[in-house]
C-alpha angles and dihedrals in degrees: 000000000000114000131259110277115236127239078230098043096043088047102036113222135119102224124028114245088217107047114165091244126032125005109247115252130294080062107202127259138191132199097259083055091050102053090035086057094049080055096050092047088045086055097051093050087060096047100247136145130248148195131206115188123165127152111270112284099035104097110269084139090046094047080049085060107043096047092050091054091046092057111100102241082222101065092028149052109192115188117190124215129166116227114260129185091248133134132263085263100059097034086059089051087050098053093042094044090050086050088051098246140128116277131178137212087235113086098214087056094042106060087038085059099047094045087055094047086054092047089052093047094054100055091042118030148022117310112276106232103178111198112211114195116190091020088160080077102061125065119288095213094058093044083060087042093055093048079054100049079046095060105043126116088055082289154087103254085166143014128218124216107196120210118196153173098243098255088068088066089056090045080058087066098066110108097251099048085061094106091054094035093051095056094053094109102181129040120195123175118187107230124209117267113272105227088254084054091050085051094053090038096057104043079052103062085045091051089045089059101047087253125137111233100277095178115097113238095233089056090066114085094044085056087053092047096052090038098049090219089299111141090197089055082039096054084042104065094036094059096048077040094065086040092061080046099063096048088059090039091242122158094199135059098235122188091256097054091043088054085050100068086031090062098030107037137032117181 
């Protein structure tokens, strides 16, 4: 009796171009991704502060990644966290930690540690830019208490890029979020792929792979319909949608395998 044929052996890649976590690299990029990157650079040059904010499933995570990449190691120094419901305390020791400080368990000293390790990066090395995704998640008592640990010294000795779910940008409306708000120099809000956009997304993460394009052109608007522009939703049919391929020994995604997993499947 013959095996089972893989979904990677029948199609012939070596790394799917629709994985459940992260796209594989080159991530895509349109051209509202590029020009809202060159803004973002150009903000942090000038040692501002930013927020990212995009329904879940367009990208905030991606944009993370490919500004990170884009910042010459020389001139900065860009530290990733993801955003934790956690106390001022422990927000401070991961920051430091991520800095490569001292920290302490204790928030006054804390917060005293981390100040002088900015101080002593500014005067001595390239220019800390801390990256927090999901940053609905974390306090937002100590996101306000870092900008101002940032901008102590009569001075920015780091700059935040806050990436949110789009109800935190409305949180930041309240009255007494106005300080924090108000230095929020750049606002850039990920929009949903045009059809034109999932197009381009899709014979991307095919071309990333070493794959030739296996989804049939006519299948494409009703994928960006059910989708809503999303490249997370995207990824996600597609790859239910090779899986039902391979079960029929198809080689291409035709449009009634891809209904198929519209009527039948939402991820």
């Amino acid at each position: 009796m013959n095996s089972p044929i893989t979904l990677k052996a029948f199609f012939g890649f070596k790394r799917h171009p629709f994985p459940p976590a992260c796209a594989p690299e080159p991530l895509w990029r349109s051209d509202f991704l590029d020009a809202a990157l060159l803004q973002a650079k150009n903000a942090l040059a000038s040692r501002l502060h930013l927020l990212v904010t995009a329904p879940p499933g367009l990208g905030k995570s991606s944009f993370c990644r490919l500004l990170m990449a884009e910042l010459n190691p020389r001139d900065f120094r860009p530290l990733y966290l993801v955003g934790q419901p956690v106390g001022l305390t422990d927000l401070l020791r991961s920051v430091a930690e991520a800095l490569g400080m001292e920290s302490s368990f204790r928030r006054g000293k804390g917060a005293q540690l981390l100040s002088e390790g900015l101080e002593k990066l500014a005067s001595s090395g390239p220019y800390p830019v801390l990256v927090l995704d999901e940053a609905q998640q974390l306090p937002i008592q100590g996101v306000e208490f870092l900008r101002l640990l940032a901008e102590s010294h009569n001075r920015t000795l780091m700059s935040l890029v806050l990436v949110a779910a789009e109800p935190f940008a409305r949180l930041l409306a309240r009255p007494a979020l106005a300080p924090l708000a108000g230095r929020l120099s750049l606002r850039v809000r990920i929009p949903p792929m045009t059809p034109d956009q999932n197009a381009e997304f899709v014979a991307h993460a095919f071309e990333a792979v070493g794959m030739q394009n296996v989804l049939a052109p006519s299948a494409l608007p009703s994928l960006h319909a059910a989708s809503s522009g999303s490249p997370r939703r995207t990824g996600a049919f597609l790859a239910l949608a090779m899986q039902r391929a391979l079960d029929k020994r198809s080689k291409l995604l035709t449009d009634e395998i891809v209904q198929e997993v519209l009527d039948g499947e939402r991820p």
